[in-house]
Structure formats: C-alpha cells, structure tokens
KOLDO-603805 format. One record per residue (C-alpha): y, x, z. Coordinates in steps of 0.05 Angstrom, whole numbers, plus 32768, in hexadecimal, padded with zeros to 4 digits. Layout:
# KOLDO-603805
      Y      X      Z
      Y      X      Z
...
***
This chain:
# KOLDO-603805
      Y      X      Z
   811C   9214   7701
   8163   91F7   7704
   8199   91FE   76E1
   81BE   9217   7721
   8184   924D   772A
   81A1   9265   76E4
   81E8   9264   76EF
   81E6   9286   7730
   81B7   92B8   7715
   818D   92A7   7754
   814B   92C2   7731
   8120   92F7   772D
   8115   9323   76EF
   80CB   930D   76E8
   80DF   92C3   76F9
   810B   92C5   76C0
   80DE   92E0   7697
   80AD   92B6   7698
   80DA   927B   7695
   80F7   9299   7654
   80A8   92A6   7639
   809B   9256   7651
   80DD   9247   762C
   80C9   9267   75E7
   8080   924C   75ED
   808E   9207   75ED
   80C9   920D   75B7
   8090   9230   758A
   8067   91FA   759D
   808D   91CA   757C
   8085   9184   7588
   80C9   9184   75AE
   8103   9152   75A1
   8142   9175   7584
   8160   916C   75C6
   8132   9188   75F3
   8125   91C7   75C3
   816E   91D4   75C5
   816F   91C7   760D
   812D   9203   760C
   815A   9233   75E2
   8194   922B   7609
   8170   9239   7644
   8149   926A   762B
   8184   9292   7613
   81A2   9290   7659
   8162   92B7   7671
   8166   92E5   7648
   81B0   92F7   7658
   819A   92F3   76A5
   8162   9328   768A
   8187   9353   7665
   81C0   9357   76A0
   818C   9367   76D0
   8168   939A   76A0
   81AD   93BE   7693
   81B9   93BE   76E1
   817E   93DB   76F0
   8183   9416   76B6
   81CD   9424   76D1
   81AB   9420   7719
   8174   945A   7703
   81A9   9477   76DA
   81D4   948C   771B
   8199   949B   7743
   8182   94D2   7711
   81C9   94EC   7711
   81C9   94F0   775B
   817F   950E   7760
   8190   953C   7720
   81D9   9555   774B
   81AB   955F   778C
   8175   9587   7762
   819F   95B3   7740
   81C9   95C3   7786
   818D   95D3   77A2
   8176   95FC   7763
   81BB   9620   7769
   81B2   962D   77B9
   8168   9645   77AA
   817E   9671   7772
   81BC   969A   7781
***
C-alpha cells in the first residue's frame, strides 16, 4: 500500500485494518532498524486516524438513520393512535 493510498484515504476500512494489524506485528517483532520502525509507527498511526474517521462516519451515518426511522415510527405511532 502506498503512501498515496493513505493520503487520499483511498482504502477500505478492513484494508486499513489489516495494514495497521501488519504494521504493529512487525514493530512487536522487533528486529527492525530505527528507521523503518518509525517509518511502521508513522504509518501505522495514519491508519488508525483513517479508521477512526471512517468509524465516526459511519456512527454519525447510523446515528441519522435511527433519527429518521425513530421520526417515521413515532408519526406513524401518532397516526395509528389518535
């Protein structure tokens, strides 16, 4: 995965994911060179931004469709019940 993918975010939740479990493995690993484990981190802590922006997107997504489905069911509810 490219740096590119990560800056424009063109990745999916699981891909990132799973590039951010690679990323911790092979820093717990060790074995590393200072350089490539901060290169790993710095990477690693881009995913999980990406994650945690898609996360909150998708809670604020669910969020509004409750609110609309909750509205519709109590109109209803109201129009049932007079």
């Amino acid at each position: 995965m490219s740096d590119s993918d990560l800056n424009n975010e063109n990745i999916t939740f699981e891909q990132a994911l799973s590039r951010l479990d690679e990323a911790v493995k092979a820093i717990e690993a060790g074995g590393l060179t200072l350089s490539q484990s901060t290169q790993l981190f710095e990477e690693g802590m881009k995913l999980a931004r990406i994650c945690s922006d898609m996360l909150n997107s998708a809670e604020l997504k669910i969020s509004r469709i409750r609110t609309a489905y909750g509205e519709q069911a109590s109109m209803v509810e109201d129009e049932m019940n007079p």
